[in-house]
TIGU-676953 format. One record per residue (C-alpha): residue number from 1; chain; x, y negated, z. Coordinates in Angstrom, 3 decimals. Each point is the difference from the previous one (the first is absolute). Last residue first. Layout:
N
(NUM,'A',(X,Y,Z)),
...
//
This chain:
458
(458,'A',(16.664,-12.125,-7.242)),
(457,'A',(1.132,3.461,-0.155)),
(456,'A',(-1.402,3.287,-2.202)),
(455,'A',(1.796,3.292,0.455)),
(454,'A',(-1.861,3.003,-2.329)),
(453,'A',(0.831,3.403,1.070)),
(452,'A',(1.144,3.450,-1.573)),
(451,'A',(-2.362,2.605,-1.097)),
(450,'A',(-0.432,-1.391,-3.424)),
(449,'A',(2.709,-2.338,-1.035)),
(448,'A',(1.775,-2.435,2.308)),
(447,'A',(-0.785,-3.915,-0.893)),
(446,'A',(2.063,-2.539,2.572)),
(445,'A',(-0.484,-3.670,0.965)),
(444,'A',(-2.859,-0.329,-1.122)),
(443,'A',(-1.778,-3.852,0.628)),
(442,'A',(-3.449,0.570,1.321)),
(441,'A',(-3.419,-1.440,-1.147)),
(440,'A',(-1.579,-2.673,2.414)),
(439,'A',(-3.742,0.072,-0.090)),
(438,'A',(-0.421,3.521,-0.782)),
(437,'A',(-2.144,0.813,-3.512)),
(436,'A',(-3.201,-0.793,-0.864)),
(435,'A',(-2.560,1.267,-2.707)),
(434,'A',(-0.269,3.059,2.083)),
(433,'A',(-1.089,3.312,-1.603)),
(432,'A',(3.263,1.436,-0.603)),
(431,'A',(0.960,-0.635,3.646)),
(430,'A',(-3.180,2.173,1.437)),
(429,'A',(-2.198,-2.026,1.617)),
(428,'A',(-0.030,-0.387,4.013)),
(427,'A',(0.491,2.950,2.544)),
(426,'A',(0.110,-3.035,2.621)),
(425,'A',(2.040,0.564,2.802)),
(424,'A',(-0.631,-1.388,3.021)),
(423,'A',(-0.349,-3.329,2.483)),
(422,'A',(-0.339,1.762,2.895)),
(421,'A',(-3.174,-0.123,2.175)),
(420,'A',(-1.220,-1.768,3.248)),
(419,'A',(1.085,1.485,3.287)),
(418,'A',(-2.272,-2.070,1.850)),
(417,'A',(1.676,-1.190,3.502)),
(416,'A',(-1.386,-0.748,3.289)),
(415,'A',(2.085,-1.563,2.373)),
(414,'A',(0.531,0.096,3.382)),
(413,'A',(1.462,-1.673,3.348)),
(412,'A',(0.372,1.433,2.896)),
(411,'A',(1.738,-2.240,3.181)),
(410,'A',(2.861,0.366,2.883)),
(409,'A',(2.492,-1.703,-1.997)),
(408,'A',(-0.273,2.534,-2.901)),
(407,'A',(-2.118,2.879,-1.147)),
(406,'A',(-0.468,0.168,-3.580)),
(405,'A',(-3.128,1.719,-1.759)),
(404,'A',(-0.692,0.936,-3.586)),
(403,'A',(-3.697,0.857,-1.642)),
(402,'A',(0.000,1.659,-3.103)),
(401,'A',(-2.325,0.449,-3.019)),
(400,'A',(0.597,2.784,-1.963)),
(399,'A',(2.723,1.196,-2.264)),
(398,'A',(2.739,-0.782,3.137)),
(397,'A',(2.844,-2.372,-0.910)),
(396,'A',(3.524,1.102,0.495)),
(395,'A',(1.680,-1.842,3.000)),
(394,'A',(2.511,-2.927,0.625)),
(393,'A',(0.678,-1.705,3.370)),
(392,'A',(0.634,-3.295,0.601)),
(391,'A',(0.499,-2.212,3.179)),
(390,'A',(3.991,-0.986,-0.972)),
(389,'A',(0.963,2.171,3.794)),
(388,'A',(-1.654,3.020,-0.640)),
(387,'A',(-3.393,0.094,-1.804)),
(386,'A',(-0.651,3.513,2.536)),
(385,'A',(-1.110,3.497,-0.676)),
(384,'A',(-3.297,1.857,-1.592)),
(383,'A',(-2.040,0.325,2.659)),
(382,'A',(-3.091,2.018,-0.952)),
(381,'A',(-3.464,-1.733,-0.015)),
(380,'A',(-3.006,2.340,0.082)),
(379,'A',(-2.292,0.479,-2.934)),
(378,'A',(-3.169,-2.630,-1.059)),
(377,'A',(1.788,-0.640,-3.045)),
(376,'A',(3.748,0.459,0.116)),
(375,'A',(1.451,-0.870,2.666)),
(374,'A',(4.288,-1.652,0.427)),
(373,'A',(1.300,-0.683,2.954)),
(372,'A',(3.607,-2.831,0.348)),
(371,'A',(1.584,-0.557,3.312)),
(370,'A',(1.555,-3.490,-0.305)),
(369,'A',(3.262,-2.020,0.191)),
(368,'A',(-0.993,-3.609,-0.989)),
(367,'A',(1.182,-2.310,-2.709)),
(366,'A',(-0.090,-3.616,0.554)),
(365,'A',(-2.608,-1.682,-1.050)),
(364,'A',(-0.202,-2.697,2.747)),
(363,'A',(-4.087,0.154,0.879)),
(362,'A',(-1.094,3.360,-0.860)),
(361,'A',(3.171,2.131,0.780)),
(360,'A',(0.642,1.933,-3.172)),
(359,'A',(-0.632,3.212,-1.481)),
(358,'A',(0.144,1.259,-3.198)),
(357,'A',(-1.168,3.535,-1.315)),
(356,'A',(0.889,0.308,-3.513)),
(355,'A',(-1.845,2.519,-2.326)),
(354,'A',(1.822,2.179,-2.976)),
(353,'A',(-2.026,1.952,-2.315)),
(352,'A',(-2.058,3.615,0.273)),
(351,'A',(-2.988,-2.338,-0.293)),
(350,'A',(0.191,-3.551,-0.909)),
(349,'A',(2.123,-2.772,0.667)),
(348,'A',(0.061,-1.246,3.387)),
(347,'A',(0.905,-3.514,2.604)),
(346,'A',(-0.876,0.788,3.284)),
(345,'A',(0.209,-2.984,2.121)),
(344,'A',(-0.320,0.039,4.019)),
(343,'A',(0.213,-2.943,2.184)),
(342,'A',(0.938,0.614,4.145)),
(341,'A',(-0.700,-1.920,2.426)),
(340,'A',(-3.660,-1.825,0.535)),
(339,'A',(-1.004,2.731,-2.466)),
(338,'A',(0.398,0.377,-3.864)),
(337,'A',(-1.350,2.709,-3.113)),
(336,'A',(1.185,-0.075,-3.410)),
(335,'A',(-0.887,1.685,-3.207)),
(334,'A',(1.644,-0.833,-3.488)),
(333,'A',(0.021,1.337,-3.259)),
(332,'A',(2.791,-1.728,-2.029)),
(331,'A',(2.822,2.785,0.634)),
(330,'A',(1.879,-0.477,-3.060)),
(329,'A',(2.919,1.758,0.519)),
(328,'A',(3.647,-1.402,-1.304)),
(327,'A',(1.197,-0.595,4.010)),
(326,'A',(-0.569,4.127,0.462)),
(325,'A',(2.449,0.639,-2.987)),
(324,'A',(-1.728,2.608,-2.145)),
(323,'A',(0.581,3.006,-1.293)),
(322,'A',(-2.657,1.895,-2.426)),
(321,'A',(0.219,3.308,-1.904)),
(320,'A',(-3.045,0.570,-2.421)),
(319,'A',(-1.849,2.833,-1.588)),
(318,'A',(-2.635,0.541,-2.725)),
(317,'A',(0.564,-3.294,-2.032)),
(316,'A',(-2.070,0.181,-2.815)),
(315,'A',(0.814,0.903,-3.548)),
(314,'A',(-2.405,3.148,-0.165)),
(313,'A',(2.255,1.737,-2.261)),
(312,'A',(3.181,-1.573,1.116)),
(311,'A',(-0.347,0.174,3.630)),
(310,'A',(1.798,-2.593,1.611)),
(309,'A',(1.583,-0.296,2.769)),
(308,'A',(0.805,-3.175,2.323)),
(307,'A',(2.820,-0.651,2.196)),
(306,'A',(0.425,-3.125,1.791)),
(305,'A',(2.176,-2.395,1.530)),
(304,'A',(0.159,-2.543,2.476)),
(303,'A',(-1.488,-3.858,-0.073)),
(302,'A',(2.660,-1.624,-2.425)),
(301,'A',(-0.452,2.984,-2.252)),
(300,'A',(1.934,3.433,-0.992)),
(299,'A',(-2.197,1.770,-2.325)),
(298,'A',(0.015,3.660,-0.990)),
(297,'A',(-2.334,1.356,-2.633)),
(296,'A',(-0.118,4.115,0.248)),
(295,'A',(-1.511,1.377,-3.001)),
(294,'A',(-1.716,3.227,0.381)),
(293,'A',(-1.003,2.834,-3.007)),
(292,'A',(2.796,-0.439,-2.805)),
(291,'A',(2.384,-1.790,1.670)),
(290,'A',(1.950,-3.306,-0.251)),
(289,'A',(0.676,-1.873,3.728)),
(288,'A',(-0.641,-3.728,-0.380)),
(287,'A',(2.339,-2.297,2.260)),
(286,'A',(-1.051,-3.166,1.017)),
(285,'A',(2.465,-2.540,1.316)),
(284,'A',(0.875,-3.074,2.331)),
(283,'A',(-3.734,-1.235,-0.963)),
(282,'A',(-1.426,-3.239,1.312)),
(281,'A',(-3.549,-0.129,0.557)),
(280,'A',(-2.575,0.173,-2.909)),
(279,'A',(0.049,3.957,-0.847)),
(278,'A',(-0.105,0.492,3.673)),
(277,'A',(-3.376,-2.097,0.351)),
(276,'A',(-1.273,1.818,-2.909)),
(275,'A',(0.400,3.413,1.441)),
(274,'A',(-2.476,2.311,-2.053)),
(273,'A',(0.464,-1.630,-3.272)),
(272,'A',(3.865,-0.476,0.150)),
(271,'A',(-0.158,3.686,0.382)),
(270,'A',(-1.768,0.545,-2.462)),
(269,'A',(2.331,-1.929,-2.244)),
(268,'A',(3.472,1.742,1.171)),
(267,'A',(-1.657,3.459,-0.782)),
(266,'A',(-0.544,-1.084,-3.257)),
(265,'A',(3.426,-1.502,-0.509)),
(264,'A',(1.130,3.098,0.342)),
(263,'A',(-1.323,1.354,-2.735)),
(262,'A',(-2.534,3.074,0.376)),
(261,'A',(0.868,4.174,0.213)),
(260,'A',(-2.706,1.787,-0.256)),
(259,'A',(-2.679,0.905,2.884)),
(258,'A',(-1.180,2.572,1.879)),
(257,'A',(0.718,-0.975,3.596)),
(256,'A',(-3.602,-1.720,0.430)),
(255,'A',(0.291,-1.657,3.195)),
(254,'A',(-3.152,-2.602,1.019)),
(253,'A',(-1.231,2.634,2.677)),
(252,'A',(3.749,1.210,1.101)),
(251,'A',(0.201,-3.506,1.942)),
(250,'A',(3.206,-0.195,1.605)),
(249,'A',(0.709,-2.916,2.419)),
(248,'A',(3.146,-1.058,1.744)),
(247,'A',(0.602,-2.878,1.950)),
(246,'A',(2.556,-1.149,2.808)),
(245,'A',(0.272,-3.709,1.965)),
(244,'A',(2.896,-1.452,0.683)),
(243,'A',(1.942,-1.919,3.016)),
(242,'A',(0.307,3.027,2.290)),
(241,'A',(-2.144,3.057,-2.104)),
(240,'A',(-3.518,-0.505,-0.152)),
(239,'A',(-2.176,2.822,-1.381)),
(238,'A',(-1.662,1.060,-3.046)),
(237,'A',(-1.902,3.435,-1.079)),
(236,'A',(-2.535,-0.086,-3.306)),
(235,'A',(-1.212,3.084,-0.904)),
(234,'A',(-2.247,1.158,-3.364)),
(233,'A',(-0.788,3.434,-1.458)),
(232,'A',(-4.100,-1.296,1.266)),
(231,'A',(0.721,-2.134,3.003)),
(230,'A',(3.007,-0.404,2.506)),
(229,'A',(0.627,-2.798,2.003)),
(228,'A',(3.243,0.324,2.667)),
(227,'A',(1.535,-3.169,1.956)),
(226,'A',(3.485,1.286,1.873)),
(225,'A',(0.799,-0.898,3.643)),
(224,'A',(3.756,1.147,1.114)),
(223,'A',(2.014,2.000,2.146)),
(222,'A',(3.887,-1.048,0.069)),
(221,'A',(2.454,1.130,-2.344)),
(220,'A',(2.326,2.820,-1.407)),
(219,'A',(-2.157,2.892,1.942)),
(218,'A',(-0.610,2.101,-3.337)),
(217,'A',(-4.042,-1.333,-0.324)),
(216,'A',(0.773,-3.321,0.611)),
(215,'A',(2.720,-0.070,-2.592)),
(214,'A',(-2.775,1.317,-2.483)),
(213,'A',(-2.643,-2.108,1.269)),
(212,'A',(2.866,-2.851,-1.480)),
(211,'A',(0.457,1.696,-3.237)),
(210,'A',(-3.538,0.753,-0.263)),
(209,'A',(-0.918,-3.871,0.494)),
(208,'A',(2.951,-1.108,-2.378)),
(207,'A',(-1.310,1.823,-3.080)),
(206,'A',(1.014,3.995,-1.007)),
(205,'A',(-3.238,1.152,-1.954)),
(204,'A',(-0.220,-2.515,-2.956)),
(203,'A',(3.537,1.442,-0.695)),
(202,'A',(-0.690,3.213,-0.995)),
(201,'A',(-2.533,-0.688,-3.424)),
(200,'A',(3.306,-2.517,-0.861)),
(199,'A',(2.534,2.945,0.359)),
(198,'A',(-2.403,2.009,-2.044)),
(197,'A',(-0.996,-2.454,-2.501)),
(196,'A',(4.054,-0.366,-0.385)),
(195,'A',(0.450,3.351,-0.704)),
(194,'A',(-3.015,0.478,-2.710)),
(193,'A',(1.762,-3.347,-1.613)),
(192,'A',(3.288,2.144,-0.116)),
(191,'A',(-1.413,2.344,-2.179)),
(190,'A',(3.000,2.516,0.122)),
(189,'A',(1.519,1.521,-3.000)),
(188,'A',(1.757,2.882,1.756)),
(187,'A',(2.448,1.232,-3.804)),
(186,'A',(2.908,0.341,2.436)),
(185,'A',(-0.741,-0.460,3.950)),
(184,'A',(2.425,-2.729,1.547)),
(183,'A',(-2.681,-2.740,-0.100)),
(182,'A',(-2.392,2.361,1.001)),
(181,'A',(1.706,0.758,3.140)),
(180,'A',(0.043,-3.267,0.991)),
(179,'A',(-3.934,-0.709,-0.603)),
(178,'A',(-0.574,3.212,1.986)),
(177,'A',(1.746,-1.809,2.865)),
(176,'A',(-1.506,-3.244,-0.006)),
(175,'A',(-3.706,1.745,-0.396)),
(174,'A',(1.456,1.863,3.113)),
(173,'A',(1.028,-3.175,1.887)),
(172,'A',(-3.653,-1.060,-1.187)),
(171,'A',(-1.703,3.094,1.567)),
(170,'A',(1.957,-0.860,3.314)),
(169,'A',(-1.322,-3.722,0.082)),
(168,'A',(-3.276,1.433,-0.376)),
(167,'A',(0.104,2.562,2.288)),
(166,'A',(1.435,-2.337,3.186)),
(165,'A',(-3.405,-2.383,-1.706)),
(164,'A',(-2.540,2.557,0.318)),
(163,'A',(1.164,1.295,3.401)),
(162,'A',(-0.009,-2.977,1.534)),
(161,'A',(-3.733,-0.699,-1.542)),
(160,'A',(-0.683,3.461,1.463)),
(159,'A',(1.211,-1.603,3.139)),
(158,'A',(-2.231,-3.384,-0.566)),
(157,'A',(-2.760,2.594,-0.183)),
(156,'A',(0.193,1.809,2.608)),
(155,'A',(0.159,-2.687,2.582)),
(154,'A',(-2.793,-1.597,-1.292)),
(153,'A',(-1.855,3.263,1.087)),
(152,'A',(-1.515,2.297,-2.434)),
(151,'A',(-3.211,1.758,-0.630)),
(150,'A',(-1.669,-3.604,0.290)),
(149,'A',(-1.416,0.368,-3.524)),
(148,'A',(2.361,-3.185,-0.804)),
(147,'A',(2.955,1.542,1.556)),
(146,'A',(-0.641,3.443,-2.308)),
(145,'A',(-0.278,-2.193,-3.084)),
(144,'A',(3.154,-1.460,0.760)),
(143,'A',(1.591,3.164,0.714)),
(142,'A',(-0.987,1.511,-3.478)),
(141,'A',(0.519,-2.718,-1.990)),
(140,'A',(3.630,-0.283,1.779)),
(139,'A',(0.727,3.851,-1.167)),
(138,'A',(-1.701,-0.146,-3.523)),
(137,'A',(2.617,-3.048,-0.675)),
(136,'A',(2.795,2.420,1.285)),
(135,'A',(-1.343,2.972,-1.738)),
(134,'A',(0.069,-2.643,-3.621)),
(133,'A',(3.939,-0.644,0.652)),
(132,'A',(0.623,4.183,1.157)),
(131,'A',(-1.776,0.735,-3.720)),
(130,'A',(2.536,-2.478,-1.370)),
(129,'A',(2.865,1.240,1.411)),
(128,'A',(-1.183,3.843,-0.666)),
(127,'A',(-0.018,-1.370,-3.638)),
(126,'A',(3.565,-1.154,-0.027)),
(125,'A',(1.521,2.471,1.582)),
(124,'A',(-1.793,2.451,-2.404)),
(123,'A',(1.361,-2.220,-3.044)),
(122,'A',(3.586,0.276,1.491)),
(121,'A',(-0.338,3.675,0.435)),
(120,'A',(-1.062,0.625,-3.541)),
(119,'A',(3.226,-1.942,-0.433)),
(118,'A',(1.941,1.251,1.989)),
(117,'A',(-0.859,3.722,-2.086)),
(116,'A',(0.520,-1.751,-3.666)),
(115,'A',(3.853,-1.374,1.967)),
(114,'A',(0.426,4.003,0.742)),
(113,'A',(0.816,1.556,2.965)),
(112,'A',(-2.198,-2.410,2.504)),
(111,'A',(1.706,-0.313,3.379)),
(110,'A',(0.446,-3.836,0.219)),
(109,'A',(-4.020,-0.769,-0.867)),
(108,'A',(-0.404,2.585,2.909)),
(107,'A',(2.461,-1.475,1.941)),
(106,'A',(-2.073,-3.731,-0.422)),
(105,'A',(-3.184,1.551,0.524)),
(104,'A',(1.527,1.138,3.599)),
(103,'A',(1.303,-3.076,0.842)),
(102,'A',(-3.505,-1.171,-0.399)),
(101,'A',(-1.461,2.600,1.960)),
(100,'A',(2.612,-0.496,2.660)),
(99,'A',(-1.093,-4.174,0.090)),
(98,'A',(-3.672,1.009,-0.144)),
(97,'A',(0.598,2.247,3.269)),
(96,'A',(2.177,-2.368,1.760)),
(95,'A',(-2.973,-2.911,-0.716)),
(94,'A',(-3.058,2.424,1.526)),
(93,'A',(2.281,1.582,2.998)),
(92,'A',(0.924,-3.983,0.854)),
(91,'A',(-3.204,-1.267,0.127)),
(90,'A',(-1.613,2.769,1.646)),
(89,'A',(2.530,-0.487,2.970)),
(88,'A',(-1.164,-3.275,0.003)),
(87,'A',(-3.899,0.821,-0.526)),
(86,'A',(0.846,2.244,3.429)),
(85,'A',(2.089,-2.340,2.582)),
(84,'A',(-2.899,-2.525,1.088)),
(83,'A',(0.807,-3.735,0.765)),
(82,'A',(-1.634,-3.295,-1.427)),
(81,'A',(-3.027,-1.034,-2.708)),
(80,'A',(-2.267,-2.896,1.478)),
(79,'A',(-3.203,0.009,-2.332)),
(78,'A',(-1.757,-2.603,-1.786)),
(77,'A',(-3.023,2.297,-1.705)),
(76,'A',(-1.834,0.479,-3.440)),
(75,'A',(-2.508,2.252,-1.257)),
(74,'A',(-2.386,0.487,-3.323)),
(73,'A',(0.533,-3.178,-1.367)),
(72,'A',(-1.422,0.102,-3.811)),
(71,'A',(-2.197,-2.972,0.040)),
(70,'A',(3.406,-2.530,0.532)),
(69,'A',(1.786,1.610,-2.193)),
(68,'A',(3.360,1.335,1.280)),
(67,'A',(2.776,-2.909,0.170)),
(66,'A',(2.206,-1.098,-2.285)),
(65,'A',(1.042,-3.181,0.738)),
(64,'A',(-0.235,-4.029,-1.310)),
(63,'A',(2.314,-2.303,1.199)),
(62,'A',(-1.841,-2.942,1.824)),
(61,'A',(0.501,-3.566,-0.981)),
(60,'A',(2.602,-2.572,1.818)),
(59,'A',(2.971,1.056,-2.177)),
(58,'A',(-2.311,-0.162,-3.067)),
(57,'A',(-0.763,-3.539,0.039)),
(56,'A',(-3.346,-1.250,-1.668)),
(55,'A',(-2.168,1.052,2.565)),
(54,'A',(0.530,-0.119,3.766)),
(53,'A',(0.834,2.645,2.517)),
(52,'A',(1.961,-0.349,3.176)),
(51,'A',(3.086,1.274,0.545)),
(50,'A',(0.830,0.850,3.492)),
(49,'A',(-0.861,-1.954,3.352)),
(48,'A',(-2.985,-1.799,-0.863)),
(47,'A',(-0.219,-3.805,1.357)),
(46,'A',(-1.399,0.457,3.336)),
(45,'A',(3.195,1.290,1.547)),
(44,'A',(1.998,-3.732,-1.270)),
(43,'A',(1.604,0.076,3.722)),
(42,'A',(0.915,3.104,-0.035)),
(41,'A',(2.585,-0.372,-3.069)),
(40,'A',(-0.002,2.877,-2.377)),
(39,'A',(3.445,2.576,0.484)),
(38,'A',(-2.742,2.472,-1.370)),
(37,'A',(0.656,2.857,2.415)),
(36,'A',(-0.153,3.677,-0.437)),
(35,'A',(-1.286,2.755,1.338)),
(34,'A',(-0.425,3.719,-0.810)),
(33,'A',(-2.778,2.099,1.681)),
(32,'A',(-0.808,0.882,3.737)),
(31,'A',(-1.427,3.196,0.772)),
(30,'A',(-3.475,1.590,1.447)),
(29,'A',(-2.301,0.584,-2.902)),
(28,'A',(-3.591,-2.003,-0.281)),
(27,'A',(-3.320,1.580,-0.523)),
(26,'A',(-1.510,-0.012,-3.562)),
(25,'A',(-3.890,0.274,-0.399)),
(24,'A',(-1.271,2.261,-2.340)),
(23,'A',(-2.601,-2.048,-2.291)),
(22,'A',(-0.160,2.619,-3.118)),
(21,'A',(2.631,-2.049,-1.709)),
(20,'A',(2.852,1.656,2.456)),
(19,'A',(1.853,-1.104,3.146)),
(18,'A',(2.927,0.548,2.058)),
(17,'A',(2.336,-1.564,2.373)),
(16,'A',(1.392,3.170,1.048)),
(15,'A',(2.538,1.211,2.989)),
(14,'A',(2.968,1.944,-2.053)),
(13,'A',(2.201,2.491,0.516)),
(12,'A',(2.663,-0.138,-2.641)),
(11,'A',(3.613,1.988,-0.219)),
(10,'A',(3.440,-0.750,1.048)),
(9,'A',(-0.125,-3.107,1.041)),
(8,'A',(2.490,-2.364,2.273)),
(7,'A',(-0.955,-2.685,2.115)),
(6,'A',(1.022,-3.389,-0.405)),
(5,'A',(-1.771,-2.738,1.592)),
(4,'A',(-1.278,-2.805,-2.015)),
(3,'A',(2.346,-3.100,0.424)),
(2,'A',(-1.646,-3.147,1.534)),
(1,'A',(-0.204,-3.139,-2.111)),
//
C-alpha cells in the first residue's frame, strides 16, 4: 500500500462533505484519507475481507458506540482539515495563558501570610477550578450548537474542540497542583472525591481524535479527513488514523452532573450493559475511575480499547473514547460494482465509521492501483487518492447514501453504498432495577478508596 503524502498543518481549511436532517445534500472534500491493507489473499476477494458478523461469537459482532440520536441530527459533514497559521497560533496563546494562570494560583497559594489566609485561598482555587470545568462544558455546547445552526464552519468547531481539550488537560494539571498544595496546607481537609470528579469531568474532553486534530492543527502531521455529527449538546467526530480507526462522542443531553457519589461496581455494570459484545470478549483490564459526578470505565480488549463515562445520577454513559484496530472492524455492509477489468468492493460500517475500498482485477484477483471518487447523493464526485499497490483504500463513511468511483485499466466502475446506521447506545434500565447482572463478573485485582481507581483483570 502506497504511503499518504506528508504535508505539514498549521491550521484547518476545509472543503465540506456536509449534510443536515433537513435534506441538505453533502458535497465531497478534496483529500485522501488513511489506508491500510488487510494482508487478505486476492484470490478469496469474494469472501469478505474484514470480520464478518455472525451471532453467538462476540469477536465477529459489532461493538456498540455512542453516537448522537438518530432523530436529533442537526448537521454532520466528512471534511479534509490541512494548513492555515491562525487557530495554531490561537492554540498556543489559549494553553500559555492557562498554564501562567495556573502558575499564578499556585504563587498566590505560596504568598498567603497566614496558613487560615492559604487556606481561604486554597478553597477559592478550588472553586474558580470548578467554575472554569462547567465554562469549558458551556464552551463546546455552545460551538456545537452554533455548527448545527450553520453559524459555524466544521472547521470551527473541531478547533474549539482543540481548544476544549488543550484547556482541559491544563485545568487538570491545576486540579494536580491545588491537590499538592493541600496536602502541605495545615488543618486543609480536602474532599478528595470532589478532586477526582474533576479530573474525571476533564478527561471526557481530551480523546484520541482531538489529540490527533490537535497535531494537525500545530503543523506536527499531515492534513487529514475528520467525520463531525453534532445534535442537541451532542458531537460525535471520528477519523481513520494508519491501521486504526478514532471515536469520540459526547452527548451533554443524557448528562446530569448532579449526582452523589455511587460504587464502583455500578459504573462497571452499566457499562457492561451498554457494550455487551466488549463485556463478552477477552479483557486485558478495566479500570473504574471513583468520582463523585463522572466515572471513567477503561477497558483494554482483544479488538482495541475504550473509554466510557458515566454519569452517576443519570447512570448512562454520556461520553466515550474508542480505538480500534482497522482488521477488528466489522464492516458487513457491502456494495460492489465490476467491469470487463476492473472489480470494485466496498465493504462499510455505518456513518462517521471506517469503509474499505478494494480493488482487484476482475478475472485474477490481484490487487489493482486505482484512482478512488467519492459523491454523495446526487453531488459531484471528488477524487479522493489512489488503493496503491495492495488495491485498498480506507475512508470514513458519509451519513447519506454514497456513490464511489475507481478509474483503472482504462474503465469506470461504481458502486453505490447505503450508509446504514451504528449499532448504539442504549440508555437501558437503571442497574438497581435490573434483575441481571454482567455475564462474566471480574476478578479485582486492586480496591483504592474513594477517588482512587478500581483495576479488574481476567
Amino acid at each position: 500500500m502506497r504511503a499518504l503524502p506528508i504535508i505539514a498543518a498549521a491550521l484547518l481549511c476545509c472543503s465540506a462533505v456536509v449534510g443536515a436532517t433537513g435534506g441538505l445534500a453533502g458535497s465531497t472534500a478534496n483529500g485522501a484519507p488513511a489506508r491500510a491493507g488487510t494482508g487478505a489473499s486476492p484470490m478469496a476477494f469474494d469472501a469478505p475481507t474484514l470480520v464478518a458478523q455472525a451471532e453467538g461469537d462476540a469477536s465477529l459482532q459489532q461493538i456498540n458506540v455512542l453516537d448522537v440520536a438518530p432523530t436529533s441530527v442537526e448537521r454532520w459533514g466528512v471534511e479534509r482539515q490541512y494548513v492555515d497559521l491562525g487557530p495554531a497560533l490561537g492554540l498556543s496563546t489559549n494553553a500559555t495563558t492557562d498554564h501562567l494562570r495556573t502558575r499564578a494560583m499556585v504563587e498566590r497559594v505560596e504568598s498567603a501570610g497566614t496558613t487560615a489566609e492559604r487556606r481561604e485561598r486554597l478553597e477559592t482555587a478550588l472553586q474558580n477550578l470548578e467554575a472554569r470545568v462547567d465554562d469549558l462544558d458551556e464552551r463546546q455546547t455552545t460551538a456545537v450548537a452554533a455548527y448545527g445552526r450553520g453559524e459555524a464552519s466544521a472547521r470551527e468547531l473541531l478547533v474549539t474542540l482543540v481548544r476544549v481539550s488543550i484547556a482541559a488537560d491544563e485545568l487538570n494539571d491545576r486540579r494536580s497542583r491545588i491537590e499538592e498544595l493541600a496536602a502541605d496546607t495545615r488543618g486543609f481537609d480536602i474532599d478528595r472525591g470532589r478532586l477526582a470528579s474533576l479530573g474525571n469531568q476533564l478527561s471526557a474532553f481530551r480523546g484520541p481524535v482531538r489529540e490527533h486534530a490537535e497535531a494537525v492543527l500545530d503543523g506536527g502531521t499531515d492534513p487529514h479527513r475528520f467525520y463531525l455529527a453534532t445534535g442537541p449538546r451532542s458531537v460525535t467526530v471520528s477519523t481513520v488514523l494508519d491501521d486504526a480507526y478514532l471515536r469520540e462522542a459526547y452527548r451533554g443531553d443524557l448528562r446530569n452532573g448532579a449526582g452523589d457519589a455511587i460504587e464502583l461496581e455500578v459504573a462497571l455494570d452499566i457499562v457492561a450493559a451498554s457494550y455487551p459484545v466488549i463485556w463478552n470478549t477477552t479483557r486485558e483490564q478495566t479500570q473504574v475511575f471513583g468520582g463523585g459526578e463522572a466515572y471513567p470505565v477503561r477497558i483494554a480488549h482483544s479488538r482495541g480499547d475504550l473509554t466510557a463515562f458515566v454519569d452517576s445520577d443519570a447512570r448512562v454513559v454520556y461520553a466515550e473514547h474508542q480505538r480500534r484496530p482497522l482488521a477488528s472492524m466489522v464492516a458487513d455492509q457491502r456494495a460492489s460494482g465490476t467491469g470487463e477489468e476492473v472489480r470494485l468492493v466496498v465493504n462499510q460500517t455505518y456513518p462517521g465509521g471506517p469503509a474499505q475500498i478494494r480493488v482487484v482485477d476482475a478475472v485474477t484477483g490481484e490487487p489493482i492501483d486505482a484512482t478512488v471518487s467519492l459523491a454523495i447523493e446526487t453531488n459531484d464526485a471528488t477524487r479522493l487518492g489512489t488503493t496503491g499497490d495492495d488495491g485498498v483504500f480506507w475512508t470514513l463513511s458519509p451519513y447519506r447514501r454514497y456513490t464511489v468511483t475507481v478509474e483503472a485499466q482504462g474503465e469506470s466502475v461504481e458502486a453505490v453504498v447505503d450508509p446504514g446506521a451504528p449499532p448504539r447506545v442504549d440508555r437501558g434500565p437503571r442497574p438497581d432495577d435490573a434483575t441481571t447482572s454482567p455475564t462474566s463478573a471480574p476478578v479485582r485485582t486492586r480496591l483504592s478508596d474513594p477517588g482512587g481507581t478500581d483495576v479488574y483483570q481476567r
